[in-house]
C-alpha positions as CSV (number, residue, x, y, z in Angstrom):
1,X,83.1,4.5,39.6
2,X,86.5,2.8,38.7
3,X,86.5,-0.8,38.2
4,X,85.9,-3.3,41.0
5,X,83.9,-0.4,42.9
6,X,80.3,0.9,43.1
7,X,78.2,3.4,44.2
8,X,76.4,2.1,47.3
9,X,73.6,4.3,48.8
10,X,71.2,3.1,51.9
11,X,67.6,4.4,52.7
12,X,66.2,2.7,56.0
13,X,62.7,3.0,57.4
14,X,62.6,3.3,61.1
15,X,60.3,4.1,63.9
16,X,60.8,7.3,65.9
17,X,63.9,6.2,67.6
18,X,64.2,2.6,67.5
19,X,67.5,1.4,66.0
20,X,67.9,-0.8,63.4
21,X,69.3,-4.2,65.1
22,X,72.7,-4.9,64.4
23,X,72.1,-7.9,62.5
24,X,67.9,-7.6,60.9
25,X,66.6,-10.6,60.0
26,X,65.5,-10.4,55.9
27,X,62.4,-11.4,56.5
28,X,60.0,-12.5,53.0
29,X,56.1,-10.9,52.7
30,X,54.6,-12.6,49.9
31,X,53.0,-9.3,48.7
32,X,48.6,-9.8,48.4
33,X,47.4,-7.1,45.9
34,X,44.0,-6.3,47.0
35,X,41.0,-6.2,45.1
36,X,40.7,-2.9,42.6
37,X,38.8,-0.1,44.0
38,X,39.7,-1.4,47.8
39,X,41.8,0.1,49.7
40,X,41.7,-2.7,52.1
41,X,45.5,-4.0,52.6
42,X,46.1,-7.6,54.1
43,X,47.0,-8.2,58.1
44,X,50.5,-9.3,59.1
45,X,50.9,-11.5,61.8
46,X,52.9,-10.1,64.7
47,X,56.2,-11.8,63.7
48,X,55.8,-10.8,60.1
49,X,55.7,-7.1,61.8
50,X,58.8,-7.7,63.7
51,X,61.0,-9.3,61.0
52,X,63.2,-6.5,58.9
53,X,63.2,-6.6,55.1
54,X,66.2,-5.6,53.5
55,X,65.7,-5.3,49.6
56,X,68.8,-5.2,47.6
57,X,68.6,-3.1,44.4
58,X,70.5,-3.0,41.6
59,X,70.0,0.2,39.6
60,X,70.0,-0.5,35.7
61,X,67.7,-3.2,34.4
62,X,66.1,-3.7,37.9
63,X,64.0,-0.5,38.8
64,X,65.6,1.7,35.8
65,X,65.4,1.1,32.1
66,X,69.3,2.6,31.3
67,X,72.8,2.0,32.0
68,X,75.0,5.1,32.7
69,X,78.0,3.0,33.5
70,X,77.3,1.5,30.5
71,X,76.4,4.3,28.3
72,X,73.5,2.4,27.0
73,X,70.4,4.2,26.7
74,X,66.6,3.0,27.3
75,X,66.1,2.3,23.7
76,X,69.1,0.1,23.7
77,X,68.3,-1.6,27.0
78,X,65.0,-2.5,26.2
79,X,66.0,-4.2,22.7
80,X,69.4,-6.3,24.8
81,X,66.2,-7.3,27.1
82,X,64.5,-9.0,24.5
83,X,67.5,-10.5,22.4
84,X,67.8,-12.5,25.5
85,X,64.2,-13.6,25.2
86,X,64.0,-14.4,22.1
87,X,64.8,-17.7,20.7
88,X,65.2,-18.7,16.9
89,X,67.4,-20.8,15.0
90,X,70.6,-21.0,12.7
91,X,70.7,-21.5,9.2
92,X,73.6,-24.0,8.4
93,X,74.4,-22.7,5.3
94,X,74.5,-19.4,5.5
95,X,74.9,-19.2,9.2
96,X,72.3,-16.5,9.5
97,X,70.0,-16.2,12.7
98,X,66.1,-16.8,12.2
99,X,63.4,-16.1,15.0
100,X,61.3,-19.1,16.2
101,X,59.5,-18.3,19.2
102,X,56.4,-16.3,19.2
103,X,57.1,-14.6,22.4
104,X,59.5,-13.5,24.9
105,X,60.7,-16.4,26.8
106,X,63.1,-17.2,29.8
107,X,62.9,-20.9,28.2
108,X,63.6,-22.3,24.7
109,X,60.4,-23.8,23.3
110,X,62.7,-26.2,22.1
111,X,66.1,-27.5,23.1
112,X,67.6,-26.6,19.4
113,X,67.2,-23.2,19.4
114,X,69.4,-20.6,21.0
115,X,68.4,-16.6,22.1
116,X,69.8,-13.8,19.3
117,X,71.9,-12.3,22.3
118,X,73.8,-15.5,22.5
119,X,74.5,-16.0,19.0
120,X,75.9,-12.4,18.8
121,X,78.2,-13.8,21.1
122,X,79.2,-16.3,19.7
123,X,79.7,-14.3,16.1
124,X,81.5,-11.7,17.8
125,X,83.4,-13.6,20.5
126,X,85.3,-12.1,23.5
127,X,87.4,-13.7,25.5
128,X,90.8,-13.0,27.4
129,X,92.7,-15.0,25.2
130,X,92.1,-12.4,22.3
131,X,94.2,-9.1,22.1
132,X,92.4,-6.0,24.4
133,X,91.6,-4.2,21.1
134,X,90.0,-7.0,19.1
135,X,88.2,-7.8,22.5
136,X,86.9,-4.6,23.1
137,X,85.7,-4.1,19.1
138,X,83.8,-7.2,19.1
139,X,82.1,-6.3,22.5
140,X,80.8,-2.9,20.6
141,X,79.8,-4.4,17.8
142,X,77.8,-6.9,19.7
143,X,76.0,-4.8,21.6
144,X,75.8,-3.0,18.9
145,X,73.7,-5.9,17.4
146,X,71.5,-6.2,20.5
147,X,70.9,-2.3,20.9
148,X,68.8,-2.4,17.4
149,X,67.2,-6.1,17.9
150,X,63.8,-4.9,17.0
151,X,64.8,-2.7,14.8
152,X,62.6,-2.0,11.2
153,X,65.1,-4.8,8.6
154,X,66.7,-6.4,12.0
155,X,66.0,-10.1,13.5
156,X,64.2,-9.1,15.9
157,X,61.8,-6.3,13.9
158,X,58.6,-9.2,14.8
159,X,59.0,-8.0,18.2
160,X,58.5,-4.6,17.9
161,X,55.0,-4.5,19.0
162,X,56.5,-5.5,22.3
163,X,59.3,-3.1,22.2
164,X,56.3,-0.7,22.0
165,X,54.3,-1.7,24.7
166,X,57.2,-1.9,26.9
167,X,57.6,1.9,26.2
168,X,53.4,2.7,26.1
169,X,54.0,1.3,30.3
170,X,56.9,3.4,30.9
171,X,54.7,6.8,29.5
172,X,52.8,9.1,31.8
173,X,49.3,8.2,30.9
174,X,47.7,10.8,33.1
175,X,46.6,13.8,30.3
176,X,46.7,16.2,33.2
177,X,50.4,15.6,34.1
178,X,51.0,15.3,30.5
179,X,49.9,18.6,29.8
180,X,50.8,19.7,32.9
181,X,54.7,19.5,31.8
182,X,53.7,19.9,28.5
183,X,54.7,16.4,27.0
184,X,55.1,16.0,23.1
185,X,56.6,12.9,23.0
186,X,58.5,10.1,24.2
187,X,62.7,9.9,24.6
188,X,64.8,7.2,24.6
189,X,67.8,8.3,24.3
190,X,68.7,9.8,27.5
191,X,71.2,11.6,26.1
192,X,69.2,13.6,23.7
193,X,68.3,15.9,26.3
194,X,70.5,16.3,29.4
195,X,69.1,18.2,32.3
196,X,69.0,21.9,32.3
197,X,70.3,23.5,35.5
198,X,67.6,26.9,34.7
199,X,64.3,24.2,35.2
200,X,63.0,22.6,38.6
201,X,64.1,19.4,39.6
202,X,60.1,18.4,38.7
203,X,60.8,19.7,35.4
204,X,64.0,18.0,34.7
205,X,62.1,14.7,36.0
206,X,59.7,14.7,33.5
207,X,61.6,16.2,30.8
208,X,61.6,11.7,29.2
209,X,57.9,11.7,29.0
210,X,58.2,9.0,30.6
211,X,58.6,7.2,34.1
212,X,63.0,7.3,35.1
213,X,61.9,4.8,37.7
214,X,59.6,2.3,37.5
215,X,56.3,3.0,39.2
216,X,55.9,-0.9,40.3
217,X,59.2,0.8,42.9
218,X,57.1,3.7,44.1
219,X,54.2,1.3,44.4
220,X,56.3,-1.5,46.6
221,X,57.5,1.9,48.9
222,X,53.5,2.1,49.9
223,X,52.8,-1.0,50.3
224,X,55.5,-1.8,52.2
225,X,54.5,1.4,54.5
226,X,50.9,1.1,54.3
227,X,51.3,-2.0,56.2
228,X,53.6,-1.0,59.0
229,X,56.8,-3.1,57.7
230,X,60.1,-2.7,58.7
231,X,62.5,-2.4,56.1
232,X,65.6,-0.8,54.4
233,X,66.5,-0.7,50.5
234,X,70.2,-1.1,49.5
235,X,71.0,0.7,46.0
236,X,73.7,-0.5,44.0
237,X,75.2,1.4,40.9
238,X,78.5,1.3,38.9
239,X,77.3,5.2,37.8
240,X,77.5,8.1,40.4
241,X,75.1,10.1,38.3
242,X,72.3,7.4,38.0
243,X,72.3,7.0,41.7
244,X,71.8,10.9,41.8
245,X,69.2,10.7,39.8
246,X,67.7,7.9,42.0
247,X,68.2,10.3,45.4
248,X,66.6,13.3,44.0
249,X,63.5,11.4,42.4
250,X,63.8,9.5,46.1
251,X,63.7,12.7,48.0
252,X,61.0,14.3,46.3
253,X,59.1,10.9,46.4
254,X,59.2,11.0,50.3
255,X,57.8,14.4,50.7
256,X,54.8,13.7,48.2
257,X,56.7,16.4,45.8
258,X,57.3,13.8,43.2
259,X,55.4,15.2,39.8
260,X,54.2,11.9,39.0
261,X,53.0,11.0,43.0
262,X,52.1,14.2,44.6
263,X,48.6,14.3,44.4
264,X,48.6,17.3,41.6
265,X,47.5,17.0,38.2
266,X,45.0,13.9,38.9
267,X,48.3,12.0,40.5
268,X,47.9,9.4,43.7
269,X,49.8,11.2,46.8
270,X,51.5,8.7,49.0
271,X,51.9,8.9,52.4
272,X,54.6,10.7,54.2
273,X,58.0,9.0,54.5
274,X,60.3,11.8,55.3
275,X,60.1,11.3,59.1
276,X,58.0,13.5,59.8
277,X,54.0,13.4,61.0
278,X,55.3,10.4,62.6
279,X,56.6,8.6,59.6
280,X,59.5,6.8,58.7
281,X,62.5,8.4,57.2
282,X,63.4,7.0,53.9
283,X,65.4,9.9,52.7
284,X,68.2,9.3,51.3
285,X,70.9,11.4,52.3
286,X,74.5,11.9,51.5
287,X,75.8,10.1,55.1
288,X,74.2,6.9,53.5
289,X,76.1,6.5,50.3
290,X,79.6,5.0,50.3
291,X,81.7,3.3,47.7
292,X,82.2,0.1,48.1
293,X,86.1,-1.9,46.6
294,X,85.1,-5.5,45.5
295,X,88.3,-6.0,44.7
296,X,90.1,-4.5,48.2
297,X,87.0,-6.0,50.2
298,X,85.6,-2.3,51.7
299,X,83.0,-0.3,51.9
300,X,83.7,3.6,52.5
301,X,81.4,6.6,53.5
């Protein structure tokens, strides 16, 4: 999308033909995981079954681990993640960044210290008083900093272990799926190996090794419609492509046709959602997705 618009697209549950009101309430659930091995799921009260959630997504870094618009890849998202949460300390001498905490924190474990991501910005400042080119180098070469943060001989390398489990819970762990779509091995770089237009749309899916979209999504979709709620999601994407990608996995998802939820290959099935057998319909089609101008203050279908 050109700048000051985004891809907007809209999937709304409803119930046979009841309408969504013209103005739903957004309505909280705080969400009760039941016990492991029940499949008991909590009451809601009756106005908790009347109220309409409407969950706002953002596509990259909120239920997807790359940025199309951005052209940065899994493996560099993930490492940007952590230079955030990662706090350490300057030398004054040679003005060199050291890392201090022991974990990923929101929080400094002390006031003196400051996260890698933010002293990359401050060694390779941007502003709008600088010329567009020198601008536009020094935003490259910063994220070019925080792409690598974990990185064997980088700052960050002490947190690679974490960079690694962050990938081990994107992987398919089921060995049945796995061999299923005969997975080798893990990619990161999304653009290592594009989609091929002569393989199924299950194929293409899979082709990562590893979950597009995170399953905690998938799992709030059947929660949400195990217990009867109303709601609607709202995507949000700078990227026409990555909210594609989104629909198709979306589409497939809703019909229990998703590879990774379908009930195949030792995979969980979840219900219907495609508005059929009585259920809602949270297909998202083409009439749903507009572009919305931030700068002109519209939203177009």
């Amino acid at each position: 999308a050109s700048v000051g618009a985004c891809r907007v697209g809209t999937m709304a549950g409803a119930e046979g033909a009841e309408e969504v009101p013209p103005n739903p309430m957004a309505g909280g659930l705080e969400m009760v995981q039941p016990q492991m091995g029940s499949q008991e799921l909590p009451e809601l009260f009756e106005d908790e079954r009347k109220r309409w959630l409407i969950l706002h997504v953002a596509l990259p870094r909120t239920i997807m681990t790359y940025d199309l618009a951005q052209g940065r890849s899994t493996e560099a998202e993930l490492n940007d993640a952590l230079s955030n949460l990662a706090w350490g300390s300057i030398d004054t001498e040679g003005g060199e960044w050291t890392l201090e905490s022991p974990d990923p924190s929101l929080d400094p474990p002390h006031s003196s210290l400051i996260t890698y991501a933010d002293y990359v910005a401050r060694t390779y400042p941007a502003d709008q008083t600088m010329e567009d080119s020198a601008r536009e180098e020094n935003l490259r070469l910063a994220a070019e900093k925080r792409s690598c943060f974990t990185c064997p001989g980088e700052p960050g390398s002490k947190f690679r272990a974490m960079f690694d489990q962050m990938i081990k819970n994107l992987q398919h762990s089921n060995k049945a799926l796995a061999k299923a779509f005969d997975i080798k091995k893990v990619i990161l770089n999304e653009e290592e190996l594009p989609e091929d237009p002569a393989k199924s749309e299950a194929q293409n899916i899979m082709r990562f090794g590893r979950h597009q979209i995170l399953p905690s999504f998938w799992n709030l979709l059947i929660q949400l419609t195990k217990q009867q709620r109303r709601f609607s999601v709202v995507f949000r994407s700078f990227h026409e492509e990555q909210l594609t990608q989104v629909q198709k996995e979306l589409q497939l998802f809703t019909q229990c046709q998703h590879p990774a939820y379908s009930g195949q290959n030792k995979t969980h099935k979840p219900p219907l959602m495609d508005g059929n057998k009585g259920s809602r319909d949270l297909r998202l089609t083409a009439a749903a997705i507009g572009r919305m101008d931030r700068m002109g203050g519209a939203l177009h279908f």
